[in-house]
C-alpha positions as CSV (number, residue, x, y, z in Angstrom):
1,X,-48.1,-20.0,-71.5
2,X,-49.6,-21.0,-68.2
3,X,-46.3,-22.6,-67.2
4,X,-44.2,-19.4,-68.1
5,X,-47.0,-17.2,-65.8
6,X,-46.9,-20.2,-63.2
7,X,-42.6,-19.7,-63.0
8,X,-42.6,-15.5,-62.7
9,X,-44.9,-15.5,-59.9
10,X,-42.9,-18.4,-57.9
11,X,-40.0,-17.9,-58.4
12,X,-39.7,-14.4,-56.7
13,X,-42.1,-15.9,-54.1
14,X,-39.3,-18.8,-53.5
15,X,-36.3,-16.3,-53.5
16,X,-38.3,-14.3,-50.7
17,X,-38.8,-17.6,-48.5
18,X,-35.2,-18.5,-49.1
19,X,-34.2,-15.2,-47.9
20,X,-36.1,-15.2,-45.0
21,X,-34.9,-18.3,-44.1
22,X,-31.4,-17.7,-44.5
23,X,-32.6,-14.4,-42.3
24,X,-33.7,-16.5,-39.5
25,X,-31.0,-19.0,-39.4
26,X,-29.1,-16.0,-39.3
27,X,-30.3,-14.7,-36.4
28,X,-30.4,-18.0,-34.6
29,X,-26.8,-18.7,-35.3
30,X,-25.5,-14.9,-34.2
31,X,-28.0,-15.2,-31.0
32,X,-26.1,-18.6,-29.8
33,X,-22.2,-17.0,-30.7
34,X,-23.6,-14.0,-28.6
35,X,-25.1,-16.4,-25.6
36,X,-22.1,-18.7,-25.5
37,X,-19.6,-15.4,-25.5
38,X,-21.7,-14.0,-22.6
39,X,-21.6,-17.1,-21.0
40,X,-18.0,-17.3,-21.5
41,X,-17.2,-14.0,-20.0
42,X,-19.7,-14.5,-17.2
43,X,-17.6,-17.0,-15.7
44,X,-14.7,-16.5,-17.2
45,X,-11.2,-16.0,-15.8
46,X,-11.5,-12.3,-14.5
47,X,-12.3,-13.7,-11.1
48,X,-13.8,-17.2,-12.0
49,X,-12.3,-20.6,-11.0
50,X,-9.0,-21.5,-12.9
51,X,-7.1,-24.6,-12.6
52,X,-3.4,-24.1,-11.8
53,X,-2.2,-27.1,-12.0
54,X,-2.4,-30.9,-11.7
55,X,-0.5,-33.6,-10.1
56,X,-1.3,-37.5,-10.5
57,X,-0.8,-39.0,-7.3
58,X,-1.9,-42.6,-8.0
59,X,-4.4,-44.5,-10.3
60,X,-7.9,-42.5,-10.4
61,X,-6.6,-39.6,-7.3
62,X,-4.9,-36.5,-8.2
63,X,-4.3,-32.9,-6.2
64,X,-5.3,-30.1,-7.9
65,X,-4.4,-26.9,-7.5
66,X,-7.0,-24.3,-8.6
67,X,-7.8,-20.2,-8.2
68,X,-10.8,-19.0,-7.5
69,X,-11.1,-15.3,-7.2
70,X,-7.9,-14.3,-5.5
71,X,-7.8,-17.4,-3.8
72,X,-5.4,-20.6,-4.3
73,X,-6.9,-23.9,-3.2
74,X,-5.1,-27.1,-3.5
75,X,-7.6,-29.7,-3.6
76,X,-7.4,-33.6,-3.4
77,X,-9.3,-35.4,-5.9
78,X,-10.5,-39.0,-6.1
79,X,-13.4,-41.6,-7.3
80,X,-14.4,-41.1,-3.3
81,X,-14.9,-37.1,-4.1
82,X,-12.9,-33.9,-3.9
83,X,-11.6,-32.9,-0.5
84,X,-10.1,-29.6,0.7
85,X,-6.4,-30.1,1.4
86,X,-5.1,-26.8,2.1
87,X,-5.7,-22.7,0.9
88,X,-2.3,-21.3,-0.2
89,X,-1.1,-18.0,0.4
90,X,-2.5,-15.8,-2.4
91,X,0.7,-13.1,-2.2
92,X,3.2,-15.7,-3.0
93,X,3.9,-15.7,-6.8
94,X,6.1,-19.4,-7.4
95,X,3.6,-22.0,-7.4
96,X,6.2,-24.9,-7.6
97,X,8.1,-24.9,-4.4
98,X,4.7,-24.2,-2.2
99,X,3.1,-27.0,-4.2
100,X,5.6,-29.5,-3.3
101,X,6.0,-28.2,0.3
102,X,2.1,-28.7,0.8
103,X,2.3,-31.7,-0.8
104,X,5.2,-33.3,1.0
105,X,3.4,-32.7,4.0
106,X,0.2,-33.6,3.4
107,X,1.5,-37.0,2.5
108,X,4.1,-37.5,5.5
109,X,1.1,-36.3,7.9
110,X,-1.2,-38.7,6.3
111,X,1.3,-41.6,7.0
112,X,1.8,-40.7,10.5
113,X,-1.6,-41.0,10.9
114,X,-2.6,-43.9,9.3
């Protein structure tokens, strides 16, 4: 009989500690989905840095071309660091031909010069 009283008293009290538990964990999991969604829309796209696009231009250097705000920066990137190459004009909506044109002569000046 002392095993039967033993079981009815914890067995609710282990239900209520599982519950809580599962209450806390709860609240722990929705606090991070709500964090990482604030963080998410903190620095987001509306306004936030977006890369554009990517080009490989040899082994480990690249140009990138990225949006910050309503800006468009075209950005050379390589094990040395990341260097300003040129800010695009924001009104112009095609990308590609701009992209190339910089490009082209970026790369011819470079040669002249070096």
């Amino acid at each position: 009989m002392g095993e039967a009283a033993l079981d009815s008293t914890v067995l609710p009290s282990l239900v209520g500690v599982v519950l809580r538990l599962l209450g806390v964990l709860a609240l722990v999991v929705g606090g991070g989905w709500a964090w990482m969604r604030w963080r998410r829309q903190a620095g987001g796209t509306e306004g936030g840095l977006r890369v554009l696009d990517r080009a490989l231009v040899s082994r480990g250097a690249s140009v990138v071309l990225i949006r910050v705000a309503e800006r468009r920066i075209l950005l050379g990137v390589s094990p040395e660091g990341v260097r300003l190459i040129t800010e695009l004009d924001a009104d112009s909506e095609t990308r590609e031909p701009e992209f190339d044109r910089v490009l082209t002569a970026t790369t011819e000046r470079r040669q002249a010069a070096g």
